[in-house]
C-alpha positions as CSV (number, residue, x, y, z in Angstrom):
1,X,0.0,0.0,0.0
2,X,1.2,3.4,-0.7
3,X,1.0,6.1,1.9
4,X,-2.0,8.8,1.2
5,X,-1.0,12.3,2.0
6,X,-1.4,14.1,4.5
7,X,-0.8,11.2,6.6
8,X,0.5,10.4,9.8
9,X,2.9,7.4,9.8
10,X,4.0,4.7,12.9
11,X,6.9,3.0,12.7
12,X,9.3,1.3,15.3
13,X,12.9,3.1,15.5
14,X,16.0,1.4,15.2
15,X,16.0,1.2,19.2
16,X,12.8,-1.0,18.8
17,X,10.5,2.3,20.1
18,X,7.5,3.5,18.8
19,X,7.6,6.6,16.8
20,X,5.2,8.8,14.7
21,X,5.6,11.4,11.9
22,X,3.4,13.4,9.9
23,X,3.7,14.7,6.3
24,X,1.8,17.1,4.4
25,X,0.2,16.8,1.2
26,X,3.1,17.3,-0.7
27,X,4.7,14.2,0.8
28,X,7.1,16.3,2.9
29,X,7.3,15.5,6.5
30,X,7.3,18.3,8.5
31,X,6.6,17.2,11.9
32,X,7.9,14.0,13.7
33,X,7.6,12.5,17.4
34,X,10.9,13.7,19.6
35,X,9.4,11.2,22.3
36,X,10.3,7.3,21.8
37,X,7.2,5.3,22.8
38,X,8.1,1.6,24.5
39,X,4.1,0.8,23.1
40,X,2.1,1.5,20.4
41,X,-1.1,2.6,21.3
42,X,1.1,5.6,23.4
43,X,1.8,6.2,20.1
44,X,-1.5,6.5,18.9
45,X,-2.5,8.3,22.1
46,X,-0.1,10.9,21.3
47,X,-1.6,11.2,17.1
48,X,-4.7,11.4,19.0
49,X,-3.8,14.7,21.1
50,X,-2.4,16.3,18.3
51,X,-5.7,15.8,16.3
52,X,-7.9,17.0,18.7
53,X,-5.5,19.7,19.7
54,X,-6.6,22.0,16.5
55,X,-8.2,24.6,17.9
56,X,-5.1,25.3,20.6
57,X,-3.5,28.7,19.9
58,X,-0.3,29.2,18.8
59,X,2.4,31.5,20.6
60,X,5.4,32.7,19.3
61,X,8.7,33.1,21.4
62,X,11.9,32.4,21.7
63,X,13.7,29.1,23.6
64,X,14.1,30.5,27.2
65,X,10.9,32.5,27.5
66,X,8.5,32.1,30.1
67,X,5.1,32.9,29.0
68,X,4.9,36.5,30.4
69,X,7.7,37.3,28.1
70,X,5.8,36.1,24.9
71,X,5.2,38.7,22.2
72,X,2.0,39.1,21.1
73,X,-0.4,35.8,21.0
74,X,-3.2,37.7,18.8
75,X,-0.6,38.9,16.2
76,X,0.9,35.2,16.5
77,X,-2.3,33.7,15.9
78,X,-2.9,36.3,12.6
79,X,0.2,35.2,11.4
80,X,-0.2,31.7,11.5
81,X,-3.7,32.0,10.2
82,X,-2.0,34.2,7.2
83,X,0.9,31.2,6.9
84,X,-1.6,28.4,6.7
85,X,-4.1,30.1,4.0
86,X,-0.6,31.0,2.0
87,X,0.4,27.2,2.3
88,X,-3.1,25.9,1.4
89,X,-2.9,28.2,-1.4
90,X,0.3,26.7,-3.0
């Protein structure tokens, strides 16, 4: 079977954990699980989350922030609304 796109994929790592990645519609992947799971269905759990999670804002920032140091989460949100129509657009 070929893989449909978007899609996300399972597989088992070369450690023997469970791992999960996601590509778009062009095939690319552009997200991947940076957590080994020891079982599958964590796995899935995880897929799950990220599914249901759509409607979870978006906030920019830089590695070391705490939240009260975030820019702007409106003008985050705007942009990231503007990035997906642009990309949905292509």
């Amino acid at each position: 079977m070929q893989r449909p796109f978007p899609s996300f994929l399972i597989h088992v790592d070369e450690n023997g954990h469970w791992r999960w990645n996601f590509a778009s519609a062009n095939g690319k992947i552009i997200a991947s699980s940076k957590v080994a799971y020891t079982q599958k269905e964590g796995c899935r759990r995880a897929i799950q989350m990220l599914i249901q999670a759509q409607d979870v804002p978006v906030l920019v920032g830089r590695r070391g922030q705490t939240p009260g140091e975030l820019e702007n989460p409106e003008q985050a949100v705007e942009q990231l609304e503007a990035a997906t129509a642009e990309a949905k657009a292509e």
